[in-house]
C-alpha positions, 0 to 999 in steps of 0.5 A: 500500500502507498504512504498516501494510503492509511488504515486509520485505527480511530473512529472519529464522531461524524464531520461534514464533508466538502469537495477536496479536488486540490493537487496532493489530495491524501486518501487514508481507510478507517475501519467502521463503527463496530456495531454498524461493521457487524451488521454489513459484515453479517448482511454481506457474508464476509468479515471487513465488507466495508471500510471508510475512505478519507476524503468524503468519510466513502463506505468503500469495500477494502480492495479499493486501497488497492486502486484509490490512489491510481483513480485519483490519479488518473490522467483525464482526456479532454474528449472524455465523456463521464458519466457519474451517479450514486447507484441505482439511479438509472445510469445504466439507462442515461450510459446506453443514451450517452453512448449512443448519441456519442456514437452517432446511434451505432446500435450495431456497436452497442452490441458489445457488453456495456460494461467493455464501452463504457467500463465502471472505473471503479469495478475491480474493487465492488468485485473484488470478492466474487470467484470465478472465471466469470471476472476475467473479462470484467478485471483490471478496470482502471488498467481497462480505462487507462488503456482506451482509445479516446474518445473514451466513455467512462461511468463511475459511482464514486463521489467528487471527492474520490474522482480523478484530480484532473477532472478539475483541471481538464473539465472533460464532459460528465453527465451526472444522473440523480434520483428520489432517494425513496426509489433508490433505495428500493432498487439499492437493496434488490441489486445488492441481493442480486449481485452481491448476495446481500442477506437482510431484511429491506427494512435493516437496508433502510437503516443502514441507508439512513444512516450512510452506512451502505457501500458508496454513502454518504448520500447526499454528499455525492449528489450535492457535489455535483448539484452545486456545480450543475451551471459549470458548462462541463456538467449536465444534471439529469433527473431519473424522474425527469428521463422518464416523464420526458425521454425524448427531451432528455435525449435533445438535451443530452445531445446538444449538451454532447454537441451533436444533432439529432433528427426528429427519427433519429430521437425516436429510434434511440427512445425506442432503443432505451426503452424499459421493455427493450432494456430489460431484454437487452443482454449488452446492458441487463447483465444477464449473461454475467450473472448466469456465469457468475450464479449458473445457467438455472439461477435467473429461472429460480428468482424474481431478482433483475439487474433492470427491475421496474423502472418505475418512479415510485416504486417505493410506495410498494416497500415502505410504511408510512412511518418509513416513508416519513423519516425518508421525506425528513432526511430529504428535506433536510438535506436538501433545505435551500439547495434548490434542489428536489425530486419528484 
C-alpha cells in the first residue's frame, strides 16, 4: 500500500464533508463503527465488507486501497465523456443514451457488453470478492480505462471527492444522473441481493441507508457535489424522474449538451432503443449473461431478482410504511433545505 494510503485505527464522531479536488489530495481507510461493521459484515457474508475512505468519510469495500490512489490519479482526456451517479439511479439507462448519441446511434456497436464501452472505473474493487472465471473479462478496470482509445466513455459511482484530480483541471464532459432517494433505495437493496448476495431484511437496508452506512454513502454528499456545480458548462444534471416523464427531451438535451444533432427519427429510434421493455431484454446492458456465469445457467429461472427491475418512479410506495416513508421525506428535506434542489 502507498504512504498516501492509511488504515486509520480511530473512529472519529461524524464531520461534514466538502469537495477536496486540490493537487496532493491524501486518501487514508478507517475501519467502521463496530456495531454498524457487524451488521454489513453479517448482511454481506464476509468479515471487513466495508471500510471508510478519507476524503468524503466513502463506505468503500477494502480492495479499493488497492486502486484509490491510481483513480485519483488518473490522467483525464479532454474528449472524455463521464458519466457519474450514486447507484441505482438509472445510469445504466442515461450510459446506453450517452453512448449512443456519442456514437452517432451505432446500435450495431452497442452490441458489445456495456460494461467493455463504457467500463465502471471503479469495478475491480465492488468485485473484488466474487470467484470465478466469470471476472476475467470484467478485471483490471482502471488498467481497462487507462488503456482506451479516446474518445473514451467512462461511468463511475464514486463521489467528487474520490474522482480523478484532473477532472478539475481538464473539465472533460460528465453527465451526472440523480434520483428520489425513496426509489433508490428500493432498487439499492434488490441489486445488492442480486449481485452481491446481500442477506437482510429491506427494512435493516433502510437503516443502514439512513444512516450512510451502505457501500458508496454518504448520500447526499455525492449528489450535492455535483448539484452545486450543475451551471459549470462541463456538467449536465439529469433527473431519473425527469428521463422518464420526458425521454425524448432528455435525449435533445443530452445531445446538444454532447454537441451533436439529432433528427426528429433519429430521437425516436434511440427512445425506442432505451426503452424499459427493450432494456430489460437487452443482454449488452441487463447483465444477464454475467450473472448466469457468475450464479449458473438455472439461477435467473429460480428468482424474481433483475439487474433492470421496474423502472418505475415510485416504486417505493410498494416497500415502505408510512412511518418509513416519513423519516425518508425528513432526511430529504433536510438535506436538501435551500439547495434548490428536489425530486419528484
Amino acid at each position: 500500500m502507498s504512504a498516501l494510503a492509511v488504515m486509520r485505527e480511530d473512529v472519529p464522531g461524524p464531520r461534514p464533508c466538502a469537495p477536496d479536488l486540490h493537487r496532493g489530495r491524501t486518501l487514508s481507510y478507517e475501519r467502521l463503527e463496530t456495531d454498524v461493521a457487524q451488521k454489513l459484515d453479517l448482511m454481506f457474508g464476509r468479515a471487513n465488507s466495508l471500510v471508510m475512505v478519507h476524503p468524503g468519510r466513502v463506505l468503500m469495500p477494502p480492495e479499493y486501497q488497492d486502486i484509490g490512489e491510481r483513480i485519483s490519479q488518473l490522467q483525464v482526456r479532454p474528449d472524455d465523456v463521464w458519466l457519474v451517479s450514486y447507484p441505482r439511479t438509472g445510469s445504466t439507462w442515461a450510459q446506453e443514451m450517452v453512448w449512443l448519441i456519442g456514437h452517432d446511434l451505432d446500435f450495431q456497436g452497442a452490441k458489445q457488453l456495456q460494461q467493455i464501452r463504457t467500463p465502471l472505473l471503479e469495478l475491480s474493487a465492488i468485485m473484488a470478492q466474487e470467484k470465478g472465471a466469470w471476472k476475467e473479462e470484467l478485471d483490471n478496470s482502471v488498467g481497462m480505462v487507462e488503456a482506451m482509445p479516446s474518445p473514451r466513455y467512462i461511468k463511475s459511482h464514486l463521489p467528487l471527492e474520490l474522482l480523478p484530480l484532473q477532472l478539475d483541471s481538464v473539465q472533460p464532459k460528465v453527465v451526472y444522473v440523480a434520483r428520489n432517494p425513496k426509489d433508490m433505495c428500493v432498487s439499492y437493496y434488490h441489486y445488492c441481493r442480486l449481485v452481491h448476495n446481500l442477506q437482510g431484511s429491506f427494512e435493516d437496508f433502510c437503516e443502514l441507508f439512513l444512516r450512510d452506512r451502505v457501500p458508496v454513502a454518504p448520500v447526499w454528499n455525492h449528489i450535492l457535489g455535483f448539484w452545486k456545480r450543475r451551471n459549470s458548462p462541463n456538467i449536465l444534471f439529469l433527473k431519473y424522474e425527469d428521463m422518464k416523464r420526458d425521454q425524448e427531451g432528455a435525449i435533445r438535451q443530452t445531445a446538444a449538451f454532447l454537441g451533436k444533432t439529432l433528427s426528429e427519427d433519429q430521437v425516436k429510434v434511440l427512445a425506442e432503443h432505451l426503452s424499459f421493455d427493450s432494456m430489460k431484454r437487452n443482454p449488452a446492458v441487463n447483465l444477464e449473461p454475467i450473472i448466469a456465469k457468475k450464479n449458473g445457467p438455472e439461477f435467473l429461472a429460480t428468482t424474481e431478482l433483475r439487474f433492470i427491475r421496474k423502472g418505475q418512479v415510485g416504486d417505493w410506495r410498494n416497500h415502505m410504511g408510512d412511518e418509513l416513508a416519513t423519516r425518508f421525506d425528513w432526511w430529504t428535506q433536510d438535506h436538501l433545505r435551500d439547495t434548490g434542489l428536489s425530486f419528484d
